[in-house]
C-alpha positions as CSV (number, residue, x, y, z in Angstrom):
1,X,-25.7,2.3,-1.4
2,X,-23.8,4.1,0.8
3,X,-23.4,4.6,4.3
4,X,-21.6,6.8,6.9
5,X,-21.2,5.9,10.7
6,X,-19.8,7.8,13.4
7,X,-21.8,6.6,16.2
8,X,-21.1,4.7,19.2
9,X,-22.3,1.2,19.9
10,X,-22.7,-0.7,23.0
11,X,-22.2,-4.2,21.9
12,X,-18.9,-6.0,22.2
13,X,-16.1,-5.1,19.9
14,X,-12.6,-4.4,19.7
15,X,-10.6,-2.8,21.9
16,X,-10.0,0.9,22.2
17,X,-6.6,0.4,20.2
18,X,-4.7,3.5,18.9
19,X,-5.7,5.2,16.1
20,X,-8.8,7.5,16.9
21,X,-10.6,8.9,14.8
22,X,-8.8,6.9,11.8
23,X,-10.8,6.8,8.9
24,X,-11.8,3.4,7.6
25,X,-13.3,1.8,3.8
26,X,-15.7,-0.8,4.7
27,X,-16.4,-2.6,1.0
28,X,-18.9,-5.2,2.0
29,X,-22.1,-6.0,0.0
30,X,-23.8,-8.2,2.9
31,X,-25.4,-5.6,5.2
32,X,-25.4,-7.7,8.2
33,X,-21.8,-8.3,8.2
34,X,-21.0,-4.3,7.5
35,X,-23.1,-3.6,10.4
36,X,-21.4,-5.6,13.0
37,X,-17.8,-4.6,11.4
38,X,-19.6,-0.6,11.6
39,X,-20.7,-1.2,15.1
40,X,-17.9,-2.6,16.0
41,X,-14.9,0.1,15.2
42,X,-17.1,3.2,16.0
43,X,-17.5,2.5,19.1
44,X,-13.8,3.1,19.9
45,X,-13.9,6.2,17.7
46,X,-13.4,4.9,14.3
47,X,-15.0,6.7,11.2
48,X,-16.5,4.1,9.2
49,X,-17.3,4.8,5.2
50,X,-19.2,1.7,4.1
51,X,-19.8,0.8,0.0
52,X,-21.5,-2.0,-0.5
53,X,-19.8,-3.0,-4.2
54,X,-16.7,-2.7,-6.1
55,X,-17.1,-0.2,-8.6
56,X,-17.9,2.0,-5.8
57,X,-15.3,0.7,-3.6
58,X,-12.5,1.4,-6.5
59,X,-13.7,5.2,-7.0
60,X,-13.8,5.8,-3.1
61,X,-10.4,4.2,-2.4
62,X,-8.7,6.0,-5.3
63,X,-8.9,9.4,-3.5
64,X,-6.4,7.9,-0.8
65,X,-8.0,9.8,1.8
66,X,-8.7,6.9,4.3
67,X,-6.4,5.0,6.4
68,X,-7.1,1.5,6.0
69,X,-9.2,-0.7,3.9
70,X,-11.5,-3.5,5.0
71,X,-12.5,-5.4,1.6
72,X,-14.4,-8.4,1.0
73,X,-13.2,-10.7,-1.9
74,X,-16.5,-12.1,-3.9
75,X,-18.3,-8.3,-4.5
76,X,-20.4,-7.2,-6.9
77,X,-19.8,-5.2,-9.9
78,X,-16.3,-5.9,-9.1
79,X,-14.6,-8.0,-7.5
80,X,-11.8,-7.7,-4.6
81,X,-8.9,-8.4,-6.2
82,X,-9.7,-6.6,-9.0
83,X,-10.3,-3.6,-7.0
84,X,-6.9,-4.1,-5.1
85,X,-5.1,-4.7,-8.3
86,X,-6.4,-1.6,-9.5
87,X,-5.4,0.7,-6.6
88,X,-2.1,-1.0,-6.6
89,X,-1.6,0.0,-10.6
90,X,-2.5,3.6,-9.9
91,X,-0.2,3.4,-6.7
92,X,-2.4,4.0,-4.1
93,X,-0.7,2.5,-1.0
94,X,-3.5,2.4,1.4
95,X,-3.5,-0.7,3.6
96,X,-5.9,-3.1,2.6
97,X,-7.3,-6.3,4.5
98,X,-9.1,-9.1,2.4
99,X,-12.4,-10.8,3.9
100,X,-13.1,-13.8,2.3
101,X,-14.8,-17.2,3.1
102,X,-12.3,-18.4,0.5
103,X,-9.7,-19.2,3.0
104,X,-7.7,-22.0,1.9
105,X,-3.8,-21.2,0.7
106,X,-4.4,-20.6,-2.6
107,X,-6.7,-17.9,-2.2
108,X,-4.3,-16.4,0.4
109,X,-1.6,-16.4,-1.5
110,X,-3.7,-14.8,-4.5
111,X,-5.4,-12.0,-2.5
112,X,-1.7,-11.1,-1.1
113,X,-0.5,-11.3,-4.8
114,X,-2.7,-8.8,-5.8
115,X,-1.6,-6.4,-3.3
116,X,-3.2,-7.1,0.0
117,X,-1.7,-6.1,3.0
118,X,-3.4,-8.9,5.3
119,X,-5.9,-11.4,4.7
120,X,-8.8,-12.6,6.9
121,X,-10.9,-15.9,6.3
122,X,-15.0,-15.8,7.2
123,X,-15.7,-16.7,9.7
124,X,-14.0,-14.7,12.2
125,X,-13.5,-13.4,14.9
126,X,-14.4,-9.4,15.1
127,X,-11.0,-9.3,17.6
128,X,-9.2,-11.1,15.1
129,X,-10.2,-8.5,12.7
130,X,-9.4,-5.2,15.5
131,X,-6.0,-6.9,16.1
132,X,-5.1,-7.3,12.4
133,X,-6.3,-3.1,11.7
134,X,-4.0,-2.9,14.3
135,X,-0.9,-4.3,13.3
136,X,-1.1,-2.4,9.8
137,X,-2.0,1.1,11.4
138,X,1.1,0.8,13.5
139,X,3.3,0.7,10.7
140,X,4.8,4.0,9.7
141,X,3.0,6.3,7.2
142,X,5.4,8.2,4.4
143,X,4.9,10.9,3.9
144,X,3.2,11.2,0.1
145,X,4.3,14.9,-1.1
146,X,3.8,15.7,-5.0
147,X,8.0,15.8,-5.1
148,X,10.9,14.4,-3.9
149,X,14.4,15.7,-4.2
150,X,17.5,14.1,-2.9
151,X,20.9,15.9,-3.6
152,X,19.8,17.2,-7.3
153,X,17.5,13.8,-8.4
154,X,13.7,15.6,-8.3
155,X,10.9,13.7,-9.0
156,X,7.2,15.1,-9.3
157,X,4.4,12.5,-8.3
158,X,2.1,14.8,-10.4
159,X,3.5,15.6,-13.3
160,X,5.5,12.1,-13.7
161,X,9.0,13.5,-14.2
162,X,12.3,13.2,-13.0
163,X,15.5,15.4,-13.5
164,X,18.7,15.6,-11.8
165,X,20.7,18.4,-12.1
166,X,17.8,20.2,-14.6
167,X,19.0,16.8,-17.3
168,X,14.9,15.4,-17.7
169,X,15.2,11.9,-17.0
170,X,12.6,9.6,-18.8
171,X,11.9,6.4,-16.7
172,X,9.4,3.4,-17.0
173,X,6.6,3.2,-14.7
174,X,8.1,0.3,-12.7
175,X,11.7,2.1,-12.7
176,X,9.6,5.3,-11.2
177,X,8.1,3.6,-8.5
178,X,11.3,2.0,-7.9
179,X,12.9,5.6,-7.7
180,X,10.2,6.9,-5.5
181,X,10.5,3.9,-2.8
182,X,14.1,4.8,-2.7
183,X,14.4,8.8,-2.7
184,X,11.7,8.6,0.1
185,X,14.5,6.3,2.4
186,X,17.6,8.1,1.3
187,X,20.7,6.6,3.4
188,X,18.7,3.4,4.2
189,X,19.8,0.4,3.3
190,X,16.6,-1.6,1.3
191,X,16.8,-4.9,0.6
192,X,15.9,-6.9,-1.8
193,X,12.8,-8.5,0.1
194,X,11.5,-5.1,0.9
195,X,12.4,-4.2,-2.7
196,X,9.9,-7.2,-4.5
197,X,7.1,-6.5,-1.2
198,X,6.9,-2.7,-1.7
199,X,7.4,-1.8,-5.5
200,X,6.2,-5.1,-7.0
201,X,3.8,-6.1,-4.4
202,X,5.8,-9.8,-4.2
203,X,4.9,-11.6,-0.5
204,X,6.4,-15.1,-1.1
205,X,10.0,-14.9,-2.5
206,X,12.2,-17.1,-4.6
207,X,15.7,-16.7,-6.2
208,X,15.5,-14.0,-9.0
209,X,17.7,-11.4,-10.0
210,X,14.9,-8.9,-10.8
211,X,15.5,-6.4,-8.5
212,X,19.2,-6.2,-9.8
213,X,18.0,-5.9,-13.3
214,X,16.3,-3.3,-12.3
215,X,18.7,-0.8,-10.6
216,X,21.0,-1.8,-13.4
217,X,18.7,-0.2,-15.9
218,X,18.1,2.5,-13.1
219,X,21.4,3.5,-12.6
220,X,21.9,4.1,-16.2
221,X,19.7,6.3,-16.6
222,X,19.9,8.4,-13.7
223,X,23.4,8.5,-13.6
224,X,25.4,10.6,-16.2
225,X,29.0,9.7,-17.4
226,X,30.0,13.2,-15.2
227,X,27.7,12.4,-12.4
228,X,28.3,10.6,-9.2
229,X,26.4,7.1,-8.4
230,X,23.7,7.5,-6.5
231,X,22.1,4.2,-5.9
232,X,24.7,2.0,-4.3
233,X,25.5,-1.3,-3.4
234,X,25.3,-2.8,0.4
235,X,27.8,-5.6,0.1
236,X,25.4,-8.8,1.8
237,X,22.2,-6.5,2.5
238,X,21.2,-4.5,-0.2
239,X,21.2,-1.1,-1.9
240,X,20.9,2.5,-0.6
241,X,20.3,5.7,-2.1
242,X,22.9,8.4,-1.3
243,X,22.8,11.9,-2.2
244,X,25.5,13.1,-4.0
245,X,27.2,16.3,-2.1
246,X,29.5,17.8,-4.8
């Protein structure tokens, strides 16, 4: 069942925090706790798009067209963290919070594994919930074009292809999401942490050299024997993409 709610509410809620007239996923299967969470961010101008199962929840979310995402864990159908995993693997980025009165570390650390952005443990507090919304919506969007180009590196979201200087370029799907996180921060320096959070969805890090293994096999491949590097190295922060002028 679905429902859509653009109405003002007169009971307690969040704060008028910025972000009007952001659109928010609501995937909740109990109806009472949807209807506070709906009463709640409506009221300071929130459009609310409420599913009450995962199935559902998957098929809405995939058309990226909302802002954030406010997910419970156990749903039916499907649940959560299948749903998360499944947007992550098709690379929809869409912020997602997890609801869960599975709140002990463990489940934490699996529901931020699987891609969530924030996680929230039932009971809780509905400005908890405003503040954490919040947080995520205040950190800046990229912009998600069908193409990138940097110097004479292309890529084309739709299509799946990458060329530089008309030579096609065949990459793995890891290696183009790698790509893409860099040509969309050319001249920034990336580290390695940002590197495991954004393109392998990684939130608790340990030694590993996979992120160098990685842009190894990158740089091989985008970078002909004739061509200038384009991916280089930040001596004690990271790596940087850097469009060759020539």
């Amino acid at each position: 069942m679905t429902s859509l709610s653009e109405s003002e509410n007169p009971r307690p809620g969040p704060p008028a925090f910025a972000g009007d007239r952001m659109r928010v996923l609501l995937v909740e299967d109990d109806q009472e706790t949807a209807d506070e969470i709906i009463a709640a961010f409506s009221r300071p101008g929130y459009t609310v798009v409420h599913v009450g199962d995962g199935p559902t929840g998957l098929a809405r979310a995939g058309g990226g067209d909302f802002d954030i995402i406010i997910m419970d864990r156990m749903l039916p159908g499907l649940d959560g963290l299948s749903v998360l995993s499944a947007l992550r693997q098709a690379e929809i980025a869409t912020p997602v919070i997890v609801m869960s009165a599975l709140g002990d570390v463990d489940e934490r650390v699996r529901g931020l594994k699987a891609g969530g952005d924030d996680y929230v443990a039932k009971p809780f507090a509905m400005v908890e919930l405003a503040a954490r919304v919040e947080a995520l919506l205040r950190r800046p969007a990229l912009a998600r074009g069908t193409s990138v180009q940097v110097g004479d590196l292309k890529l084309d979201l739709i299509a799946r292809k990458v060329s530089r200087a008309g030579r096609e370029i065949e990459l793995l799907p890891r290696e183009f999401k790698l790509l893409d996180y860099f040509m969309r921060r050319p001249g920034q320096v990336l580290t390695r942490a940002m590197l495991l959070e954004n393109v392998w969805n990684y939130r608790f890090f340990t030694e590993t050299n996979l992120v160098d293994v990685h842009i190894g096999k990158l740089r091989k491949k985008i970078d002909a024997i004739d061509e200038p590097p384009m991916i280089h190295s930040v001596r004690g922060a990271g790596f940087m993409l850097i469009a060759n002028e020539e």
